[in-house]
N, C-alpha and C positions, 0 to 999 in steps of 0.2 A: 803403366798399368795400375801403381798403386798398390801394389800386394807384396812385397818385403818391406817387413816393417822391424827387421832383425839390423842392429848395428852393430859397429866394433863394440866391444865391453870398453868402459872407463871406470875410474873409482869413483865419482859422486857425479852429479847434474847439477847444473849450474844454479837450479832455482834453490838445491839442497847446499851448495856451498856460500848461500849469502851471510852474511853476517847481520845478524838484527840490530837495529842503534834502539836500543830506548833512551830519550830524553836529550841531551846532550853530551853528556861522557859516560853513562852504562853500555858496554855493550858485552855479549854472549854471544859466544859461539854457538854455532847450530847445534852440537849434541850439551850443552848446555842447556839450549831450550827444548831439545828433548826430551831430558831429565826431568824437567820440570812438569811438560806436557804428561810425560806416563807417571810423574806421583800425583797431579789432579786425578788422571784418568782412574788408577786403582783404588781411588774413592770416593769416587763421585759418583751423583745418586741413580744417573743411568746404569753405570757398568752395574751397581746395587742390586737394583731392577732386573737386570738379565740377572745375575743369580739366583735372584728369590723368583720368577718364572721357572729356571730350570728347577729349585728346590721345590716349588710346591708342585711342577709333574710328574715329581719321584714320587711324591707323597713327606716327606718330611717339611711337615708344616706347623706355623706355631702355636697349635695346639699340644703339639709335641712337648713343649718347652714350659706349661701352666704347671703352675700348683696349686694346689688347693689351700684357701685360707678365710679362717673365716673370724668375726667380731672377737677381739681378745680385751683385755683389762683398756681400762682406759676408752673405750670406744674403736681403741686403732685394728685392722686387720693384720692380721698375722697366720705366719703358715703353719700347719698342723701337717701330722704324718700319718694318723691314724684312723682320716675317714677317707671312704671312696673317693681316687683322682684318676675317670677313666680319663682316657686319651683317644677318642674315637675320632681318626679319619675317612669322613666319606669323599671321594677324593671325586667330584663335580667336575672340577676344574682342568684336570686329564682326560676329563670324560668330552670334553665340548672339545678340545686342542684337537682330540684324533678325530674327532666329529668333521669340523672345519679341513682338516690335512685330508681324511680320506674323503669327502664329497667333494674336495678338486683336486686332490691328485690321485688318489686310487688308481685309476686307468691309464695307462699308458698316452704317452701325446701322439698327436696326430698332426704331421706336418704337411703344408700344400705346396706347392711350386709346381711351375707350369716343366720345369726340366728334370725328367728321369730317371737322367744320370744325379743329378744335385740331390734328387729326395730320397735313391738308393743311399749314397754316402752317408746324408743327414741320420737315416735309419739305423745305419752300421754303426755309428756312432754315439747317437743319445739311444743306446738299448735297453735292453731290462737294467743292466747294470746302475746305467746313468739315474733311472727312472728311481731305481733305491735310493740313490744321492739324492736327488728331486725331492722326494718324499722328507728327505731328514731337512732337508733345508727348509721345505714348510714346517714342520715341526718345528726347529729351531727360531725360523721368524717369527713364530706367533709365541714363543718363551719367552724370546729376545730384543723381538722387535725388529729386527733384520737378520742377516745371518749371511756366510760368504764364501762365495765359491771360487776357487785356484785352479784355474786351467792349467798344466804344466807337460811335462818329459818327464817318463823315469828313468833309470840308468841304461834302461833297453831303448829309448830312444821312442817310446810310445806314448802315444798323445792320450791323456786322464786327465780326470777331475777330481779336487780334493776338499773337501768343509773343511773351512776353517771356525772355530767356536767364535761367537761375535765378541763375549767378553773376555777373547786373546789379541783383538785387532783396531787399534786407535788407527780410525783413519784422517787424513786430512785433504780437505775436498778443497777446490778451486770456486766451487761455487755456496753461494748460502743453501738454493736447494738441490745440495748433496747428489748432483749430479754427476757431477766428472771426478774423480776421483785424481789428485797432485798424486801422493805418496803414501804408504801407509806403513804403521810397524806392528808387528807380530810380537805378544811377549806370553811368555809360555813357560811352566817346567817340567825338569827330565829330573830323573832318581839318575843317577852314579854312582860309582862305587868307591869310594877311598878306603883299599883295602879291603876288611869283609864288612865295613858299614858305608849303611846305605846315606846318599846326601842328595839334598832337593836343592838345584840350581837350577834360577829364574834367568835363562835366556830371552835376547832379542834381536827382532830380524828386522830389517829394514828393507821394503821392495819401492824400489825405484823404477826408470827405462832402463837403466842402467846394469840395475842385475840387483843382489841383494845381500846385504852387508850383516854380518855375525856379530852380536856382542854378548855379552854375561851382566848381568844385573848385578852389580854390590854395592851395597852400603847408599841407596838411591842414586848411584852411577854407572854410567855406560862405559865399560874394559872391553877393550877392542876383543873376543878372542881368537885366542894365537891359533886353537887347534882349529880355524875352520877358515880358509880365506874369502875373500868375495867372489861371489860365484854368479856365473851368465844362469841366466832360465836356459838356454841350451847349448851342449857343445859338441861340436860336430870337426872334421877334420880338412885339411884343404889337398888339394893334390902330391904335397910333400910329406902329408903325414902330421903334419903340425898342428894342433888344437885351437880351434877358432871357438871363440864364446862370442853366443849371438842374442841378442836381448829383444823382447818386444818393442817395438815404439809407444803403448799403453802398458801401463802399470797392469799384470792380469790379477786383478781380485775383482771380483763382480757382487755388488750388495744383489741380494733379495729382501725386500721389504717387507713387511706386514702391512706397515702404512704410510703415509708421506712424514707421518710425524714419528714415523721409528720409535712407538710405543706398545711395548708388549701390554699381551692381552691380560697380565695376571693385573695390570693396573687398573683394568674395570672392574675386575672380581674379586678380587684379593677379600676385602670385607665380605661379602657374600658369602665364601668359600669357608672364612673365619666363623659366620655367623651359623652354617650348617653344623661346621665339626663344633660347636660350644654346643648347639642345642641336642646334640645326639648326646655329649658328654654330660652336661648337665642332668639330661633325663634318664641314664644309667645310674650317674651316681644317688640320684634319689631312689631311684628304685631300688637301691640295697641300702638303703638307712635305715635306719629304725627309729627310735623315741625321738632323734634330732629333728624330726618331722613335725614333732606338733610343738603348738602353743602351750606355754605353762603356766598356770595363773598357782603362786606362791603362798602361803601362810604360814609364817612365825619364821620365814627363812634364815636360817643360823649364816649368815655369810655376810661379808663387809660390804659388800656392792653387787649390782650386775654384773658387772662386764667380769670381775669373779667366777660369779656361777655358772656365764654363761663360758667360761673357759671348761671350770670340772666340766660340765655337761658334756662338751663337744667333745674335750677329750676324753672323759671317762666312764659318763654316760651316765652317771650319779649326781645327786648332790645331797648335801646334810638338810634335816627339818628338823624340828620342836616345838615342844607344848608348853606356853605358858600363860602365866594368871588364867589359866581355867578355860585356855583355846585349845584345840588341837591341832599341831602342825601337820601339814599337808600340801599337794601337789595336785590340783586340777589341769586336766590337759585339754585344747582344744585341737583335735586331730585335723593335720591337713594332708588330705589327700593328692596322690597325684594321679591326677587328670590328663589319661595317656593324646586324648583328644587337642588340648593343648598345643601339647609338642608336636603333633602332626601338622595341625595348622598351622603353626608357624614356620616346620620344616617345610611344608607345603610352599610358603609364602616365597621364603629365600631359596629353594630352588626353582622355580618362575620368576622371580628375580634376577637369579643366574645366570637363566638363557636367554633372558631377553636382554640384558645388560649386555653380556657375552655374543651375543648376535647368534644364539645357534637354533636347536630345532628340538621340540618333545617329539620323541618317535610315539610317546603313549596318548596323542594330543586325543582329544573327544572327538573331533574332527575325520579320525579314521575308524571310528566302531564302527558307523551306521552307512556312512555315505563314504566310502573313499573314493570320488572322483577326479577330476584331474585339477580341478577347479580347487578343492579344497586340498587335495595334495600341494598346490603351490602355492598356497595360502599359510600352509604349516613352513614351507621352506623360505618364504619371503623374505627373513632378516637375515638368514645363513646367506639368501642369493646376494641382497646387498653387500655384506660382506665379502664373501669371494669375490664380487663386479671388483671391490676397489683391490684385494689381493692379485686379481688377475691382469690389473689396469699395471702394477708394478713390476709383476710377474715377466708380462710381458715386454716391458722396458727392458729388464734385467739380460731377457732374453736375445733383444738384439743387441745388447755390448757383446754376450756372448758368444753371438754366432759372428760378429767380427774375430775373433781372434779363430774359430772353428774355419773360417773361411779362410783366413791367411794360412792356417796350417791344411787346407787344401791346397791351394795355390802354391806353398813352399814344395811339399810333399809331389809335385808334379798331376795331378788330380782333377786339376782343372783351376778357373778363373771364375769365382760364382759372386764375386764382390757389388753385380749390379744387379743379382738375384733378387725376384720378390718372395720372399717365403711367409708363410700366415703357420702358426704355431696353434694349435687349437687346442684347449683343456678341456677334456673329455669329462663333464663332472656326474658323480654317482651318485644318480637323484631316484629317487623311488617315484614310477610312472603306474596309471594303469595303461597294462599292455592292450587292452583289447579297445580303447579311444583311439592309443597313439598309432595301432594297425590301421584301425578302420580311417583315420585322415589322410595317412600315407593312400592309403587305396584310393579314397576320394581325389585325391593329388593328381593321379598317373598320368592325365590327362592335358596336366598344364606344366611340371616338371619333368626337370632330366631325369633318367636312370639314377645318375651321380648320387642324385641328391635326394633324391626317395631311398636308395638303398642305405645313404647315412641317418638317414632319419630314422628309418626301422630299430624299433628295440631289442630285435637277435643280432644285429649286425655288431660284428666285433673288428673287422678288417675291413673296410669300404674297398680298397683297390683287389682284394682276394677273391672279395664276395662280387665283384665285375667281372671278373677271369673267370671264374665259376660260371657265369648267369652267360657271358660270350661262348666257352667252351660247349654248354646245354644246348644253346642256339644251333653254334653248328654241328653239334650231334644230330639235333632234330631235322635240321637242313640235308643230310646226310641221307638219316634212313628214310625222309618225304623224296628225296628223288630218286632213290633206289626202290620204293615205295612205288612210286611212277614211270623207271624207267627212265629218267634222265640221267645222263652221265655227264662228267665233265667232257667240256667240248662243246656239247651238243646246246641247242640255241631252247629246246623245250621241247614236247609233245610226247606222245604214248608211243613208243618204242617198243616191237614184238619179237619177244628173246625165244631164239628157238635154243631147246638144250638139245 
């Protein structure tokens, strides 16, 4: 049949107990070059990358981090404390990530299969619950670039899913493109307590077929540790009572992608994102300067040099004058204004830059004042659709590793055998239509389509097999009171039947 794919537990696999030769006489043990593999990993410039995605969707971004500095002695810049250094984040870049996550996953999925029983279970299973998880994982793939889901058992013996953060998880794939996944390790910390203070220990887990091995990170080495042993992904008991650990035959972590190239999105925008919060901060701070605004044209200036004066000035908003052989000293200013106009257009410029680098969509597009048809409705969504096409091209990969391992834990669980199932996963995505085009085409439809597929088409339609049960149960209501209506009863073959009371 092919559906236990649970073994005895062992300590390592054999691909993980090889020994690597480099050269001639170097060689390393495997957790040797694991060692080495997780000190690349914690700084290198992907795992990087995933940080700075999560950190600019918090909003702490490096704008946060400028200072203000402006011409001192010498020519050189240097930092001052005493004029305006706003910090303004207009946070763009969160704004387009939930854009992207709730126009394909907002809605609930929608599963097809021709059996059942197979699409009840399916249902029971990936619920609202799952669908939260869903949701964060797009989120995290487009911070991160991928992001990873843990099918497992909790202590109750119940079958969940769990996100894994992507920059806790070096994996190692069997293939270049990052398909099949060998082995992978998990590195992570936990606070403990020695005592009444608190201590941060960077643990590591290794998931293999085999089950998954405990270590403690010190000093850039892997220490077995003592308090956690290796443990099966499940354990279940045998007829004596005795404890069997049973392992998958696939490693369960399942990438979700944002793209084949496992590039978060903050790497198209990052600049962009920089270029908005300088220009909101820049146009604050001028707006509360004062004299540091204009041009000054000098006579008899008492001072050694420029860059001198132009330090008093900045910092103290003075400088010294004099009169002599028969001048008067003084201070001509040439005022520069600020021209709020400017800052618009250029804000203007870099956020249209944003979303179209970003691949997402103006809801304020000119497009929807005058005319919102459906024509120019998908016109505004065009490069969010391209986008999602390739999220959902991965998505949907992701989704049958998934439902392998969902299938076997039917089949183990007694549930049935669904492993030659055809199932279609459908992303329901939340597009803004006009309703009264996409009504009036279904109706024009009725004629050449099923029920099926007019009622999922419909724009009220929130349930397709409910809103069938509904539209069957009306039928034979109506079937119902037209032959009591008539006088037909069951039994009876037709015709007008004379009820005497």
């Amino acid at each position: 049949m092919g559906y236990f794919p649970f073994q005895g537990a062992t300590m390592e696999t054999d691909k993980l107990n090889k020994i690597i030769e480099v050269g001639a006489k170097n060689i390393i043990s495997r957790n040797k070059m694991l060692e080495k593999e997780i000190i690349k990993f914690k700084s290198s410039a992907q795992r990087l990358l995933m940080l700075e995605g999560d950190r600019y969707y918090e909003g702490n971004q490096d704008i946060l981090k400028r200072k203000r500095e402006v011409i001192g002695e010498n020519g050189q810049l240097q930092i001052v404390n005493n004029l305006p250094n706003n910090l303004v984040v207009d946070n763009q870049y969160a704004k387009l990530v939930d854009q992207k996550v709730n126009y394909l996953l907002a809605k609930p999925l929608t599963f097809e299969t021709e059996n059942n029983t197979y699409l009840e279970l399916l249902q029971t299973t990936f619920n609202k619950r799952f669908h939260r998880t869903l949701r964060n994982l797009g989120e995290a793939a487009l911070n991160n670039g991928l992001a990873w889901l843990y099918p497992y058992y909790d202590e109750n013996g119940e079958f969940k899913f769990k996100q894994f953060l992507a920059h806790e998880i070096l994996p190692f794939w069997k293939d270049r493109e990052h398909t099949e996944l060998d082995f992978a390790l998990r590195i992570y910390t936990v606070i403990v307590y020695e005592g009444d203070k608190e201590v941060e220990i960077e643990k590591v887990e290794i998931y293999t077929t085999t089950g998954i091995e405990h270590y403690v990170w010190e000093k850039n080495s892997l220490v077995l540790d003592v308090e956690v042993e290796p443990t099966s992904y499940l354990t279940t008991s045998d007829a004596e009572g005795n404890d069997i650990g049973l392992n998958w035959s696939k490693v369960p972590l399942i990438a979700f992608k944002y793209n084949n190239k496992e590039m978060p999105l903050i790497k198209r925008v990052k600049s962009l994102q920089d270029g908005i919060n300088a220009i909101l901060s820049d146009f604050e701070n001028n707006m509360q300067e004062d004299a540091r605004n204009t041009i000054l044209v000098l006579h008899n200036y008492d001072g050694t040099n420029l860059g001198e004066f132009r330090r008093n000035l900045t910092q103290y908003g003075a400088v010294k004058v004099r009169s002599a052989d028969g001048s008067k000293g003084g201070i001509d200013t040439l005022t520069i204004e600020v021209n709020a106009e400017n800052y618009k257009s250029i804000l203007s410029l870099f956020k249209k830059a944003l979303i179209e680098n970003g691949r997402g969509y103006d809801a304020k597009d000119e497009r929807m004042s005058n005319n919102p048809n459906q024509m120019n409705i998908q016109s505004m969504y065009s490069d969010i659709d391209l986008d999602t096409n390739g999220i959902e091209t991965e998505f949907q990969a992701s989704f049958e590793d998934l439902l392998w391992f969902v299938d076997i834990h039917f089949a183990n669980t007694k549930k049935g055998d669904y492993e030659s199932e055809t199932v279609n996963v459908i992303f329901n995505r939340d597009i803004l239509i006009n309703e009264n085009e996409s009504i009036d085409n279904v109706v024009k439809s009725m004629p050449i389509l099923s029920d099926e597929t007019l009622v999922a088409q419909h724009p009220w339609t929130k349930n397709v097999q409910l809103e069938l049960e509904r539209k069957k149960k009306e039928r034979e209501q109506e079937q119902k009171e037209f032959d009591a209506y008539n006088g037909n009863f069951p039994g009876q073959s037709g015709g007008v039947v004379n009820v005497k009371e």
